[in-house]
C-alpha positions in Angstrom: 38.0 48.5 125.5 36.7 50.4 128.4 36.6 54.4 128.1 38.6 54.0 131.3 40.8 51.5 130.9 41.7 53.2 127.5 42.7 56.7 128.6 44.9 55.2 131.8 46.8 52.9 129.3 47.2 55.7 126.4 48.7 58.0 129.1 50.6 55.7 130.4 52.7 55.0 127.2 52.5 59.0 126.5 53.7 60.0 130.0 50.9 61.9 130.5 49.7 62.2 133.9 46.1 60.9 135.5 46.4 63.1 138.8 44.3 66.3 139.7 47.0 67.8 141.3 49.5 70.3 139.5 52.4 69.7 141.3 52.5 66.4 140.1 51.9 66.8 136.9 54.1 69.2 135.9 56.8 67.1 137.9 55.7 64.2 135.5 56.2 66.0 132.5 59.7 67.3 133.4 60.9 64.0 134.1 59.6 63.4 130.5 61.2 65.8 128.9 65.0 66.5 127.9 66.7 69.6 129.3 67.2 71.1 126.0 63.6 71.1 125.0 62.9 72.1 128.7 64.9 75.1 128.6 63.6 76.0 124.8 59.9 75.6 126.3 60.5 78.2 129.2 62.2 80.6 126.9 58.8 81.5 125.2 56.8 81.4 128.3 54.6 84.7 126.9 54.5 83.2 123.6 52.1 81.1 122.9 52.5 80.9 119.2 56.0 80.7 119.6 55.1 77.6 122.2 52.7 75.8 119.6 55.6 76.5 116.7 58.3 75.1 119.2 55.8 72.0 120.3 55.8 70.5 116.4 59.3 71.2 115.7 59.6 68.1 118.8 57.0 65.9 117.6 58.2 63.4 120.1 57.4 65.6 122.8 54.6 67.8 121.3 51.5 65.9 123.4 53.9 66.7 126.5 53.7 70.2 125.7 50.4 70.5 124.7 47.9 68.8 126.1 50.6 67.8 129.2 50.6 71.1 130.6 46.7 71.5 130.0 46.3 68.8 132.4 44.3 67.8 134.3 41.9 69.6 132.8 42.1 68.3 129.5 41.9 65.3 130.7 38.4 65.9 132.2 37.5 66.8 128.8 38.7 63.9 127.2 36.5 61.9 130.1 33.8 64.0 129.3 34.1 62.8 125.6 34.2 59.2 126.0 31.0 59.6 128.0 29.7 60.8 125.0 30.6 58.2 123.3 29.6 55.2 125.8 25.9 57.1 126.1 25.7 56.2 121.9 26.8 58.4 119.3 26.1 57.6 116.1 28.9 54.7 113.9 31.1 55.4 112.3 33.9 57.4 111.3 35.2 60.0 114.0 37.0 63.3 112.9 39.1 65.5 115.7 38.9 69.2 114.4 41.8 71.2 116.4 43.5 67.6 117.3 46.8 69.3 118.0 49.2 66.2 118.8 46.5 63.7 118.5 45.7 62.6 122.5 42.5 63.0 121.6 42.3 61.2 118.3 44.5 58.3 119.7 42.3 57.7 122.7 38.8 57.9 120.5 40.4 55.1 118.7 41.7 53.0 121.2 38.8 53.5 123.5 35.8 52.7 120.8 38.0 51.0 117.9 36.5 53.2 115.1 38.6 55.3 112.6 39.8 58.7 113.7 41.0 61.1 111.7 43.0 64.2 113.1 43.1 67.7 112.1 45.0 70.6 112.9 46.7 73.5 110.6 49.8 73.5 112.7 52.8 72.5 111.0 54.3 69.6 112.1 50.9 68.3 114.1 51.1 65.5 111.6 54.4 64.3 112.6 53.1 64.6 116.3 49.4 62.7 115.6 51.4 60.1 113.9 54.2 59.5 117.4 51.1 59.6 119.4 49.2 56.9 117.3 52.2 54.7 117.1 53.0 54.8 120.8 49.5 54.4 121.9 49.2 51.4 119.4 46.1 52.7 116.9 45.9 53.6 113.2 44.6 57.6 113.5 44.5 59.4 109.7 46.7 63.0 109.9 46.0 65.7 108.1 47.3 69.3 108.5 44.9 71.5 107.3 42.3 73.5 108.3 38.6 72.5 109.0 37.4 73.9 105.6 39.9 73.0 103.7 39.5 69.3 104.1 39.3 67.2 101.6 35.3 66.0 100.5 35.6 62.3 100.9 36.8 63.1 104.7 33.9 64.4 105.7 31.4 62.3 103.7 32.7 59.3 105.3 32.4 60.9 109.1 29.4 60.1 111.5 30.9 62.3 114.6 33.0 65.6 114.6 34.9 66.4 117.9 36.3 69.7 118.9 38.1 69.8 122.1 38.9 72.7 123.1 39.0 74.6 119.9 36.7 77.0 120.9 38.0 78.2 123.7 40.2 80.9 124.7 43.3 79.0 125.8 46.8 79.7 127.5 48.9 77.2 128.3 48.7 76.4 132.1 46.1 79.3 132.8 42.9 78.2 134.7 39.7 78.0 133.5 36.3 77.8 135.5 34.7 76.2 132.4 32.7 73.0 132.8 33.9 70.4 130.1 30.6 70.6 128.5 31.0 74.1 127.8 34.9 73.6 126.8 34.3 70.8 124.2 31.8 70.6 121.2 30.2 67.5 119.4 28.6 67.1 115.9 27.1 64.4 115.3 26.3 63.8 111.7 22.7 62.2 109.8 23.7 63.4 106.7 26.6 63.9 104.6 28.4 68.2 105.1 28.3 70.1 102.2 31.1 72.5 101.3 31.0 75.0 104.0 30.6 75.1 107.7 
């Protein structure tokens, strides 16, 4: 499926939203979400952890309040990934360091059709990779744990490592004058990783 084609229809069925502007997509997402959750969000506005903790105890709604208030600029970076992707990466097995609630992971797989796995230490990010997988309509592997404490066979079998955003400073709905390129980071693989990064 087209890059394209493949984001629009994974946000659609996550009620995630496409446009640039803010005002609309915070409007998206609080249609999206129940008043409860809503009101329990705002509470920790100058928590971040707390935010991230809250997020996976709602797994339903954990890509809404991740990656949906990141918008649009996580989106762009999601664009910029694909690209990546349609320019030739190297086959085979794709693994999402940082996936958080899997938009990432779930688009990989729907856009290129290869096998995903997601990572994130967070608990409760594998209850959230797993909603986002099913309602986008893929297979994408979950595993809570950290980068180096994955299992061997994981990254033997992976040909391209993605980390969106992982790098970066982040606070929910703050700006950021990075470029994409500069916010995301790719590994492609030639070899099999040995035990430490």
């Amino acid at each position: 499926m087209r890059s394209d084609k493949a984001l629009r229809n994974a946000f659609r069925r996550l009620q995630l939203s496409t446009a640039d502007d803010p005002k609309v997509v915070v409007g998206m997402l609080f249609a999206a979400l129940p008043d409860d959750v809503r009101r329990g969000w705002d509470a920790l506005e100058f928590d971040n952890e707390g935010r991230v903790a809250f997020a996976y105890q709602h797994p339903q709604y954990a890509h809404l309040l991740t990656a949906g208030f990141t918008c649009p600029t996580f989106r762009e970076e999601l664009e910029w990934i694909l690209a990546q992707f349609e320019q030739g990466l190297p086959e085979g097995d794709v693994l999402d360091i940082g996936a958080g609630a899997g938009v990432t992971a779930a688009v990989i797989a729907l856009a290129t059709n290869r096998s995903v796995t997601a990572c994130d230490p967070a608990a409760g990010s594998s209850e959230a990779v797993a909603h986002v997988a099913d309602t986008v309509g893929v297979q994408v592997r979950a595993i809570e744990s950290s980068a180096g404490d994955l299992p061997r066979e994981v990254l033997v079998n992976t040909a391209v490592v993605i980390a969106q955003s992982v790098l970066a400073h982040f606070e929910f709905e703050a700006e950021c004058g990075c470029r994409a390129e500069e916010h995301s980071a790719f590994f492609p693989l030639s070899q099999p990783w040995g035990t430490s990064w």
